[in-house]
C-alpha positions as CSV (number, residue, x, y, z in Angstrom):
1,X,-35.5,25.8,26.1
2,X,-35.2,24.6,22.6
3,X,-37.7,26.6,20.1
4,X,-38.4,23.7,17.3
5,X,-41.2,23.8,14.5
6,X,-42.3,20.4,13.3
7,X,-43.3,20.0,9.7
8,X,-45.4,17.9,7.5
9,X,-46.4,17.1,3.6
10,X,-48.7,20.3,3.6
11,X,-45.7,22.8,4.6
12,X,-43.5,21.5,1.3
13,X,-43.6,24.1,-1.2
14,X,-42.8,21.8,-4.4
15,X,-43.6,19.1,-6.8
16,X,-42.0,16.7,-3.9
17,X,-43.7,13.5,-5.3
18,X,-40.9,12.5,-6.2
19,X,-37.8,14.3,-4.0
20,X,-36.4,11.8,-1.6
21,X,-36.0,12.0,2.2
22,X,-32.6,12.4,1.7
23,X,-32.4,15.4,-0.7
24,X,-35.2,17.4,1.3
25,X,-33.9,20.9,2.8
26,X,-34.8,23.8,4.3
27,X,-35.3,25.2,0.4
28,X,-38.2,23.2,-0.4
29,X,-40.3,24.4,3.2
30,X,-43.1,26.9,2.2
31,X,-41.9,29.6,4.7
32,X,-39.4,32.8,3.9
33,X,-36.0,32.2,5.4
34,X,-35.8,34.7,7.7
35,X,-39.3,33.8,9.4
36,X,-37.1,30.0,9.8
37,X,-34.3,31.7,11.4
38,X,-35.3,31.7,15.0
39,X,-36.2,27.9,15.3
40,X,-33.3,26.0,17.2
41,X,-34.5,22.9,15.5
42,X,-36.3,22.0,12.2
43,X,-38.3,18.5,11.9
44,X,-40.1,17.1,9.1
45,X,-42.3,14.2,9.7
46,X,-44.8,13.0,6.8
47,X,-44.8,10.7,3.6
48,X,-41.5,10.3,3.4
49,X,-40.4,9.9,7.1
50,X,-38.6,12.0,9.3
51,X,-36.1,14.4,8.9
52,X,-33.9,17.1,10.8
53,X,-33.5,20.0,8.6
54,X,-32.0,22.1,10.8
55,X,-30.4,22.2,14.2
56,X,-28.6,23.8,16.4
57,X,-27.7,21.2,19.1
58,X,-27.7,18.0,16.7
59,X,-26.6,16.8,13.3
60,X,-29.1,17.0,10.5
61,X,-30.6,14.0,8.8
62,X,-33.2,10.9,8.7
63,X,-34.1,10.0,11.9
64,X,-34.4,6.3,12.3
């Protein structure tokens, strides 16, 4: 079992208008670090398109 939090445009905690897909990470998510630590895998999916932040199983990066 894989525990993985999906994100969007409303969990950003920046001025992200204009931060590309590419230089998003796990600093610019509105959560503590600590509370990010127990996902196996982190997804964003919004404006910008889709992006694994963080995983454990895969490498990060757009998703096509």
């Amino acid at each position: 079992m894989m525990n993985t939090l999906i994100l969007g445009d409303q969990d950003l905690e920046c001025k992200c208008e204009d931060l590309k897909l590419e230089d998003l990470t796990i600093s610019h998510l509105g959560f503590k670090l600590g509370d990010l630590e127990k996902f196996d895998m982190i997804v964003y999916a919004g404006n910008k398109g889709q992006k694994i932040i963080k995983s454990r199983y895969t490498k990060t990066g757009k998703i096509d």
